[in-house]
N, C-alpha and C positions, 0 to 999 in steps of 0.2 A: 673302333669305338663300340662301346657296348650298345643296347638298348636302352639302357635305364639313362646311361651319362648321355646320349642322345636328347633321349628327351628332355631331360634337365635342361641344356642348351637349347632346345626351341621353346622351353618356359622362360627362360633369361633372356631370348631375342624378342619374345612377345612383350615379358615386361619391359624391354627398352622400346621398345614399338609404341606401346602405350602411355612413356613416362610423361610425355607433354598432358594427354590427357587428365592422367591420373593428377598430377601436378595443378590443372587446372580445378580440378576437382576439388580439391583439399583447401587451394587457395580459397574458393568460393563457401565452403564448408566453415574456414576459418574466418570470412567476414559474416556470416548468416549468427555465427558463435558469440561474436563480438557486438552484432546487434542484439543478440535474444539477451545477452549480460547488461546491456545498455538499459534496454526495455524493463528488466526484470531490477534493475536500481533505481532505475525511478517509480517503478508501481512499489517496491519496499520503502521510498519514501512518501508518499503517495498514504501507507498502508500507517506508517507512524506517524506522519501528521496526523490522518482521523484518528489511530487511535487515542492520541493527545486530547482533539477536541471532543472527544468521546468520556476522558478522564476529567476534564474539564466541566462537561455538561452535568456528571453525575455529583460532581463537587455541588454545583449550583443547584441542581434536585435536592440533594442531601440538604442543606444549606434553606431550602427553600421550604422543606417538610419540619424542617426545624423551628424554622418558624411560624409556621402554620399550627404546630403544635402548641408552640410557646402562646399564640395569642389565643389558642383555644382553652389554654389550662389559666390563663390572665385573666383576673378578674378587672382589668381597667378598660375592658370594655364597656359603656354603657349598654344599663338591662334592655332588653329587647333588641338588641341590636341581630339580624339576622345575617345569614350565612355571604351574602354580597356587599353587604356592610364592615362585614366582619373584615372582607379581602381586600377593601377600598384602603386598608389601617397596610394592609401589608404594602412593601417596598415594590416601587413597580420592576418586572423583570428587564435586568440588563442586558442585552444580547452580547454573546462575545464576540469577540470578529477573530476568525479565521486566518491563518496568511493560506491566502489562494493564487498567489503568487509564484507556485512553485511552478515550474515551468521541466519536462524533460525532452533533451531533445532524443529525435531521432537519425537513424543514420540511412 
């Protein structure tokens, strides 16, 4: 036997020497995997929920300057009516509700 195919054969008895380990390794590698994808699907749901309620909120801002403007360019307000008077006429803000219901589990 040469040198070289020698050694070849005691890197193939080492890696069979090793394969339980190794095997164990991979196994464990492959649940660690399975969790971080788990994790990482529910923080992306998580991430487009707020951003919803984020598109949401600016609809209601927009919506809400709008009409802050409309009653400021309004002449049906009565004269002297000041700046807290003025917002008592505006619509009270509606809160949106959320689903916060989302629930992820872990493994």
């Amino acid at each position: 036997m040469s040198l070289e195919r020698t050694d070849q054969y005691v890197k193939e008895l080492e890696a069979i020497k090793n394969y339980e380990k190794v095997k164990a390794e991979n196994a464990s590698l492959l649940a660690r995997v399975r969790e971080l994808k788990l994790r990482l699907s529910c923080i992306t749901g998580k991430v487009e929920e707020l951003l919803q309620v984020i598109k949401n909120l600016e609809g209601q801002v927009r919506a809400r300057d709008e009409e802050i403007e409309s009653l400021r360019c309004s002449r049906t307000l009565p004269s002297g009516m000041g700046g807290n008077e003025a917002m008592n006429h505006i619509s009270p803000y509606k809160p949106i509700k959320s689903r916060t219901s989302y629930r992820c589990r872990t493994a």
